[in-house]
N, CA and C atoms as an extended XYZ file, in Angstrom:
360
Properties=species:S:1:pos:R:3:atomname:S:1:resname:S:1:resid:I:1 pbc="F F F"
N       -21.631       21.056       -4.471 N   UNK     1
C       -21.291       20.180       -3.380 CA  UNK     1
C       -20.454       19.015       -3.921 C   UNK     1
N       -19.103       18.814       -3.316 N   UNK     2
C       -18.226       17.671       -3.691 CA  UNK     2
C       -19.255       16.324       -3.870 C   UNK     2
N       -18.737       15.697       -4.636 N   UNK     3
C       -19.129       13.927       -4.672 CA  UNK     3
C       -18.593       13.312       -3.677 C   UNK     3
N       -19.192       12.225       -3.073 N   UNK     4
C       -18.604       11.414       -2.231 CA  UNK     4
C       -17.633       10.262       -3.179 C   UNK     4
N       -16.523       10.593       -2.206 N   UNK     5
C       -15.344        9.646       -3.150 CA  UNK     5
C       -15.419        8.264       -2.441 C   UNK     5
N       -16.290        7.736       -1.241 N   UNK     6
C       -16.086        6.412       -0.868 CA  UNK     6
C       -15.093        6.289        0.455 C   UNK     6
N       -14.670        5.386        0.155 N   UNK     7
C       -13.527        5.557        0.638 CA  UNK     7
C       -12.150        5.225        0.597 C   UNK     7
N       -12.295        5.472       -0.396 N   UNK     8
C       -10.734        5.881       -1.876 CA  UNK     8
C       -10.271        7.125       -1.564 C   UNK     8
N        -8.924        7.113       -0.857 N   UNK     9
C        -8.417        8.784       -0.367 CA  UNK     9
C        -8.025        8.996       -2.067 C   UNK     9
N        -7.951       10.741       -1.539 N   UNK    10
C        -7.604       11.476       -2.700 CA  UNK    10
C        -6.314       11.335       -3.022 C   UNK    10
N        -5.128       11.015       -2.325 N   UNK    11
C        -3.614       11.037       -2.609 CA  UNK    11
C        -3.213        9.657       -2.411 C   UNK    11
N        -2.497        9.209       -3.784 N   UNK    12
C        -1.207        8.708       -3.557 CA  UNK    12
C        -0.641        7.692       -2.748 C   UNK    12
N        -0.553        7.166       -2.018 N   UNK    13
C         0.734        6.970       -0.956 CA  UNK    13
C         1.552        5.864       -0.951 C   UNK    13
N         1.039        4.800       -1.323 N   UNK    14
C         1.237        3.632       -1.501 CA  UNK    14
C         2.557        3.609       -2.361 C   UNK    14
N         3.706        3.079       -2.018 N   UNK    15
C         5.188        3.356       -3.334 CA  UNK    15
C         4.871        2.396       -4.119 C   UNK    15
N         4.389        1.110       -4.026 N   UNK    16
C         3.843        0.026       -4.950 CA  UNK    16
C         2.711        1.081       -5.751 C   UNK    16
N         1.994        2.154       -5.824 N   UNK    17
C         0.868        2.694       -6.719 CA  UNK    17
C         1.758        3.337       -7.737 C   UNK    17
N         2.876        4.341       -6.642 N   UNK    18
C         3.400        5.114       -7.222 CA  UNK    18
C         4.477        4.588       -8.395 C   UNK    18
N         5.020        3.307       -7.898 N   UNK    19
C         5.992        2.743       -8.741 CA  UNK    19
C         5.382        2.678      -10.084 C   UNK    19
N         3.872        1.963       -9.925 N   UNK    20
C         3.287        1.628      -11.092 CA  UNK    20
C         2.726        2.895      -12.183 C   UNK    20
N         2.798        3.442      -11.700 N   UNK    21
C         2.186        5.412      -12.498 CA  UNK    21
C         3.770        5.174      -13.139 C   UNK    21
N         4.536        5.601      -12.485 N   UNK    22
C         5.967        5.928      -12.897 CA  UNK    22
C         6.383        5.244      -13.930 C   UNK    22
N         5.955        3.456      -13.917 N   UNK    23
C         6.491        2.921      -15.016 CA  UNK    23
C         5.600        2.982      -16.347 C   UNK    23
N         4.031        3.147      -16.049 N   UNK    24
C         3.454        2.932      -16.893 CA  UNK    24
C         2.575        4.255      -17.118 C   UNK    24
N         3.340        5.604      -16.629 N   UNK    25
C         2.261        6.610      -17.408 CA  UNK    25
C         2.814        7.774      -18.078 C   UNK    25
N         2.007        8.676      -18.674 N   UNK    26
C         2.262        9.543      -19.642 CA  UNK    26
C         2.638       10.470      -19.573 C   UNK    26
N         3.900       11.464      -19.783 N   UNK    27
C         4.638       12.518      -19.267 CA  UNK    27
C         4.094       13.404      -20.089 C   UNK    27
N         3.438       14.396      -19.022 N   UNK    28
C         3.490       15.545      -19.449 CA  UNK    28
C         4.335       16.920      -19.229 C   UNK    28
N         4.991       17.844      -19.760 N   UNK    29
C         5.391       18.641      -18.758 CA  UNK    29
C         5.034       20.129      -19.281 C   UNK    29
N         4.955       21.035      -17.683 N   UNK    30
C         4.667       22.455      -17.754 CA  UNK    30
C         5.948       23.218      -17.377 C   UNK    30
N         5.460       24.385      -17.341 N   UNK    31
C         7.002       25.460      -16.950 CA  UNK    31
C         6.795       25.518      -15.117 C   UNK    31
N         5.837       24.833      -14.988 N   UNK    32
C         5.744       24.736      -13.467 CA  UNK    32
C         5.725       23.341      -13.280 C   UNK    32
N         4.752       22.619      -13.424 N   UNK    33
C         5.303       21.135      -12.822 CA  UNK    33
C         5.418       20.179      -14.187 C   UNK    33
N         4.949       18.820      -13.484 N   UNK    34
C         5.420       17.838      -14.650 CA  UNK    34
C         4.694       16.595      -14.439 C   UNK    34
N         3.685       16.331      -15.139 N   UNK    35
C         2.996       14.954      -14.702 CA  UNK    35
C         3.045       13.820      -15.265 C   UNK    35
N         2.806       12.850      -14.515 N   UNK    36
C         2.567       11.373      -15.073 CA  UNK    36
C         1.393       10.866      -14.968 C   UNK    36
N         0.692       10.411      -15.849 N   UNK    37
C        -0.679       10.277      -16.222 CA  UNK    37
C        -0.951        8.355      -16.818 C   UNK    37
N        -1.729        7.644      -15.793 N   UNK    38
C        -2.026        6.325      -15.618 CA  UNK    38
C        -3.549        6.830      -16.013 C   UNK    38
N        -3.988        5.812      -16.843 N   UNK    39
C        -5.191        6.039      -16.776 CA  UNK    39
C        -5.834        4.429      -16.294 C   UNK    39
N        -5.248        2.986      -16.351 N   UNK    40
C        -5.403        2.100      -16.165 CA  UNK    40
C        -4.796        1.579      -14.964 C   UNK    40
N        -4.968        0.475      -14.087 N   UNK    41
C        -4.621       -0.317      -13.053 CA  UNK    41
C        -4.639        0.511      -12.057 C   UNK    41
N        -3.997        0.045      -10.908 N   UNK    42
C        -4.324        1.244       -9.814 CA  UNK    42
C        -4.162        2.519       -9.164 C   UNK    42
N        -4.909        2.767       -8.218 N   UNK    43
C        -4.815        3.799       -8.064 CA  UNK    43
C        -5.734        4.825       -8.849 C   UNK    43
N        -7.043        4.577       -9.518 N   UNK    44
C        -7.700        5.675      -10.457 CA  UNK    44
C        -8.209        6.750       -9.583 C   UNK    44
N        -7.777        7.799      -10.020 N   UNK    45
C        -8.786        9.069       -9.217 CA  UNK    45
C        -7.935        9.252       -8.410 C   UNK    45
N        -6.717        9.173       -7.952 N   UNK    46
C        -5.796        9.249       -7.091 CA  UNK    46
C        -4.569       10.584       -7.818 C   UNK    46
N        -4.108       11.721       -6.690 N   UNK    47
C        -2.939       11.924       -7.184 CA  UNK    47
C        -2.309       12.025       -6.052 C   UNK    47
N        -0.725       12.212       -6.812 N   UNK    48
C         0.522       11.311       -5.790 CA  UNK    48
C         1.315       13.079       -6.210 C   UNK    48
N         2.074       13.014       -5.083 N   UNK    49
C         3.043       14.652       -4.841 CA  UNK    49
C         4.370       13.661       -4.955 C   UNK    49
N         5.420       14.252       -5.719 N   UNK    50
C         6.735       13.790       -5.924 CA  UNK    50
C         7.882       15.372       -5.497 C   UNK    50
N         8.205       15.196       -4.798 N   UNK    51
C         9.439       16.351       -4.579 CA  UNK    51
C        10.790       15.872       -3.787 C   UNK    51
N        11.734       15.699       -4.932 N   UNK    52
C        13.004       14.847       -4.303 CA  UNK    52
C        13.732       16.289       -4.018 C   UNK    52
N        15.122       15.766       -3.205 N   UNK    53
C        15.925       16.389       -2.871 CA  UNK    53
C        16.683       17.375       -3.358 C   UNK    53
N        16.372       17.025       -4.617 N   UNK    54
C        17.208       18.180       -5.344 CA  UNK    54
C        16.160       19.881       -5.844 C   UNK    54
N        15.266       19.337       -5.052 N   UNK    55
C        14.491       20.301       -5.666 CA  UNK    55
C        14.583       21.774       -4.246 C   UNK    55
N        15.357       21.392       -3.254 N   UNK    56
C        15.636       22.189       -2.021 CA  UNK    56
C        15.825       21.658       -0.546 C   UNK    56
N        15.275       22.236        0.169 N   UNK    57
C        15.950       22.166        1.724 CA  UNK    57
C        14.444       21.174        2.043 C   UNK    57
N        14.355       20.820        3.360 N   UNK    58
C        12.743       20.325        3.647 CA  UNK    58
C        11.937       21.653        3.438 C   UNK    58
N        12.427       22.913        4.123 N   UNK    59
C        11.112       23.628        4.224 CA  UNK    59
C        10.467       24.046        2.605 C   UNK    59
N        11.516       24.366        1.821 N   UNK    60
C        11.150       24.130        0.074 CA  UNK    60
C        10.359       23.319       -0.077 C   UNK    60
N        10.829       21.793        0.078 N   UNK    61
C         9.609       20.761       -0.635 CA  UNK    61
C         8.560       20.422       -0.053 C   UNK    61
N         8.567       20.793        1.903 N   UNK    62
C         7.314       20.340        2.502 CA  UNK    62
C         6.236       21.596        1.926 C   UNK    62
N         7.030       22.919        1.747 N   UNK    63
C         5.993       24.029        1.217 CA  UNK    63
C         5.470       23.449       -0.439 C   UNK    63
N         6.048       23.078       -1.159 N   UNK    64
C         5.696       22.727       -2.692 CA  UNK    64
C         4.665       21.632       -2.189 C   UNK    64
N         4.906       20.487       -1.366 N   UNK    65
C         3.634       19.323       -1.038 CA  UNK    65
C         2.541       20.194       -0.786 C   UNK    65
N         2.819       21.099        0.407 N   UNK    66
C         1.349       21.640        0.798 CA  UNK    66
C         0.696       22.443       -0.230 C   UNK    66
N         1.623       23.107       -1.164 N   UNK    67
C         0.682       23.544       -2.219 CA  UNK    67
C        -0.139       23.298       -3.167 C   UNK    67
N         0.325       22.004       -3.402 N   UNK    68
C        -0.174       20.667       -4.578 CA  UNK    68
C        -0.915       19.918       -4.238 C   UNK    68
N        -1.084       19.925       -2.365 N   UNK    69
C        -2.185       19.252       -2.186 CA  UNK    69
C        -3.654       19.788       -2.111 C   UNK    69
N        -3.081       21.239       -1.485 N   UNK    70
C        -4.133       22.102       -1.585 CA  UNK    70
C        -4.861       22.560       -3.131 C   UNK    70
N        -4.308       22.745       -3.728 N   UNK    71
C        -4.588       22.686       -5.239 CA  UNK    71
C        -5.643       21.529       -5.930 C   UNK    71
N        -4.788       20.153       -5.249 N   UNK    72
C        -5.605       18.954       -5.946 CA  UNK    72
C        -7.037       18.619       -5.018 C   UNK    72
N        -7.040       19.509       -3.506 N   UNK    73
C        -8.245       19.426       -2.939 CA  UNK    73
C        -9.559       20.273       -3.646 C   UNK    73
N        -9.088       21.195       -4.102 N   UNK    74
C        -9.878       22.486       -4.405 CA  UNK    74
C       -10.539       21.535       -5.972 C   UNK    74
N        -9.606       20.794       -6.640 N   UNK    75
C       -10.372       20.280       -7.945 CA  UNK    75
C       -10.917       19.025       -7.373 C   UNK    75
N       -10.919       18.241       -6.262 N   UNK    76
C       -11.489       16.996       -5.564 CA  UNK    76
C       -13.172       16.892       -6.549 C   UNK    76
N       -14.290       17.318       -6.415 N   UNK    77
C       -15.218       17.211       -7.030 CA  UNK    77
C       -15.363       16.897       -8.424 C   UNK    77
N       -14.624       17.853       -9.045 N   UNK    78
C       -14.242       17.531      -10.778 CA  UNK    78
C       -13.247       16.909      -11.054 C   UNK    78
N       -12.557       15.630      -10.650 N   UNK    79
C       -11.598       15.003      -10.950 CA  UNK    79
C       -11.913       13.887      -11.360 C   UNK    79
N       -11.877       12.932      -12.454 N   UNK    80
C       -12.663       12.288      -12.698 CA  UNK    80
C       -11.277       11.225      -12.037 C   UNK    80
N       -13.000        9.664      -12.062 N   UNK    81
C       -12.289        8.962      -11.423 CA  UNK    81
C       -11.443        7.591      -11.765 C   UNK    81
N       -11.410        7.692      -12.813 N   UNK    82
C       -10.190        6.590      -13.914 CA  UNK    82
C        -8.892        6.854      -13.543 C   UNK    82
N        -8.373        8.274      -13.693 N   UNK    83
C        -7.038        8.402      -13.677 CA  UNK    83
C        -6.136        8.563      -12.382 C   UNK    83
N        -4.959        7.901      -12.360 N   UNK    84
C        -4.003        8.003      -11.518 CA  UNK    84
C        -3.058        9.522      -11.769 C   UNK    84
N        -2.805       10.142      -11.215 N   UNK    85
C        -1.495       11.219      -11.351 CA  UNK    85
C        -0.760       11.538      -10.416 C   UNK    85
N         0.755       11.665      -11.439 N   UNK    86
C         1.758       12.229      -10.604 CA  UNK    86
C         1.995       13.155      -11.045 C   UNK    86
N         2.566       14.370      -10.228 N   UNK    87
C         3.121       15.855      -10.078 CA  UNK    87
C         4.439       16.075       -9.505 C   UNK    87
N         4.872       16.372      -10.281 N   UNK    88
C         6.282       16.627       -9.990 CA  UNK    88
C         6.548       18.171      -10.002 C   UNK    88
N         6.774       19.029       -9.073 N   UNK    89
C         6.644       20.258       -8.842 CA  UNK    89
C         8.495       20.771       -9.174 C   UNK    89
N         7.876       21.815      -10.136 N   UNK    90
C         9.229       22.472      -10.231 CA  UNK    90
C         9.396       23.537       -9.516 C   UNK    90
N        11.007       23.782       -9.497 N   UNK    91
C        11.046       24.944       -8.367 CA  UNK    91
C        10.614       26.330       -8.715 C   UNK    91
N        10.535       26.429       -9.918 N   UNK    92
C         9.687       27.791      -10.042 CA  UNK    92
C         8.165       27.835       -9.784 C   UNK    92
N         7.970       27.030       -9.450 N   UNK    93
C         6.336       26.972       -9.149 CA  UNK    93
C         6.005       27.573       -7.511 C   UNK    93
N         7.523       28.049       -6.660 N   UNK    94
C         6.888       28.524       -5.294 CA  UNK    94
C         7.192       30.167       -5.678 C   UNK    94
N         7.836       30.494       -6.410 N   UNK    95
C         7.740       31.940       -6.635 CA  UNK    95
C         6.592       32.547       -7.140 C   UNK    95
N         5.464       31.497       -8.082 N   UNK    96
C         4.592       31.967       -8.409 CA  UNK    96
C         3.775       32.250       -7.161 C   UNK    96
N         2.359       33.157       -7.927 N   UNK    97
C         1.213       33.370       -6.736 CA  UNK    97
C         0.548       32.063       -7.205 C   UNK    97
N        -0.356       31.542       -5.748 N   UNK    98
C        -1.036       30.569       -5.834 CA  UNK    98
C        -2.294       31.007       -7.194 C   UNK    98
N        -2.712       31.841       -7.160 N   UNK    99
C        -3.732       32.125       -8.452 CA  UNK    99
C        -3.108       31.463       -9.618 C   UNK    99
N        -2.143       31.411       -9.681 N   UNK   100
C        -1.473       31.186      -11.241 CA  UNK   100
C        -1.402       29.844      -11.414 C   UNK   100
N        -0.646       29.431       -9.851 N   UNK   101
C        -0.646       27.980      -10.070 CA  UNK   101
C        -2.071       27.356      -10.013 C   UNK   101
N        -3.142       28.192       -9.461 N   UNK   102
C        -4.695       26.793       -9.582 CA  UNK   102
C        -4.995       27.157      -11.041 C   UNK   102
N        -4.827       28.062      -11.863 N   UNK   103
C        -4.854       28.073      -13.424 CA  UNK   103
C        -4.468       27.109      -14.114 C   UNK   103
N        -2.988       27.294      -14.395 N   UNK   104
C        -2.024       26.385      -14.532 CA  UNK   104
C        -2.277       24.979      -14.073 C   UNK   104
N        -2.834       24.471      -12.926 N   UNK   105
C        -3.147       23.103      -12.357 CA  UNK   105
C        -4.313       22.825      -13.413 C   UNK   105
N        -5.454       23.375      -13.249 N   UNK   106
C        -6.706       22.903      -13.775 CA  UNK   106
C        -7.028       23.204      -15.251 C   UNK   106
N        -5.878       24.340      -15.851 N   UNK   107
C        -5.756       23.975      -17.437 CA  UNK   107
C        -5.060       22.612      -17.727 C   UNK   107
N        -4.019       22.283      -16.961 N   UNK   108
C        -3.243       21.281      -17.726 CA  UNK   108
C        -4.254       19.953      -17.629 C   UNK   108
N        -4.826       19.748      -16.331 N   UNK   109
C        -5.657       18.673      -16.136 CA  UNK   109
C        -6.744       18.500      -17.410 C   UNK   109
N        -7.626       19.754      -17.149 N   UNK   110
C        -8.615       20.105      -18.184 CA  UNK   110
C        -8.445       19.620      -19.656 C   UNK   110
N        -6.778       19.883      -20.069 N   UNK   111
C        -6.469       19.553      -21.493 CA  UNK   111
C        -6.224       18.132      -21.441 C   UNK   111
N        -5.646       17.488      -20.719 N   UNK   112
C        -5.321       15.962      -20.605 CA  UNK   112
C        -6.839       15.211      -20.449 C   UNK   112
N        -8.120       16.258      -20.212 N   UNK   113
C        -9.776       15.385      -20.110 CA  UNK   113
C        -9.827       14.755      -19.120 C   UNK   113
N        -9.196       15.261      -17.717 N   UNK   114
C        -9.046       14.549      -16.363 CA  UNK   114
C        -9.933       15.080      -15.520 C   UNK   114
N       -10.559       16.048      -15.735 N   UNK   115
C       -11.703       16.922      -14.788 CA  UNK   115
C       -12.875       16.892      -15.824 C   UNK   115
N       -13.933       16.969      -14.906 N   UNK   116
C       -15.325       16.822      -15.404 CA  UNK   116
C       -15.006       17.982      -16.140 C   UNK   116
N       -16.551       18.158      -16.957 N   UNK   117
C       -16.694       19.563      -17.998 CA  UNK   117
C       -18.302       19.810      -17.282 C   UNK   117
N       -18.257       21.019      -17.178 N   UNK   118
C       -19.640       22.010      -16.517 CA  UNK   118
C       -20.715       21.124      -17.350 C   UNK   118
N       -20.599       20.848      -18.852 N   UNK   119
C       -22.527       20.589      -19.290 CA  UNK   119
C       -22.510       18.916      -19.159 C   UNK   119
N       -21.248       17.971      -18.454 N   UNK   120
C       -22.437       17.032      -18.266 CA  UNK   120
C       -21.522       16.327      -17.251 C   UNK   120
């Protein structure tokens, strides 16, 4: 059963949060997306969806949002709650099957120590 998060939404929205991730966090990148990782000031436990224009048409990037959000709902329980993140979705990430990408999502998190671990 999820944790109650309060009432601290799960995403993002704020461009003053997002500005601050952007200037002050840690790039990671995959062959599918690309994150920025705050672990201090605001916004902890929060992630933010980034998909600019160049990445396609609207129906491209509104489909890449809905996938990333759905993704970051499904890890909502095990997300710990210090860190801020951004995702920057690449365009090969809608050709994949969604299986690959919740792999891919919750290894990269997993390795960065952003999701709980099963024994405690």
């Amino acid at each position: 059963m999820p944790e109650p998060r309060g009432d601290k939404p799960l995403f993002l929205r704020s461009s003053r949060d997002i500005d601050y991730v952007k200037q002050h966090g840690r790039r990671i990148s995959t062959a599918l997306f690309n994150l920025l990782i705050c672990r201090t000031g605001v916004g902890g436990g929060q992630v933010g969806i980034i998909v600019g224009r160049r990445f396609g048409n609207a129906v491209r990037r509104n489909r890449a949002k809905r996938i990333f959000r759905e993704l970051t709902r499904q890890i909502r329980a095990d997300l710990l709650s210090e860190p801020a993140v951004l995702v920057f979705p690449k365009r090969d990430a809608l050709s994949q099957p969604f299986a690959t990408l919740e792999v891919a999502w919750r290894s990269s998190l997993a390795r960065q120590h952003l999701l709980r671990t099963e024994e405690g």
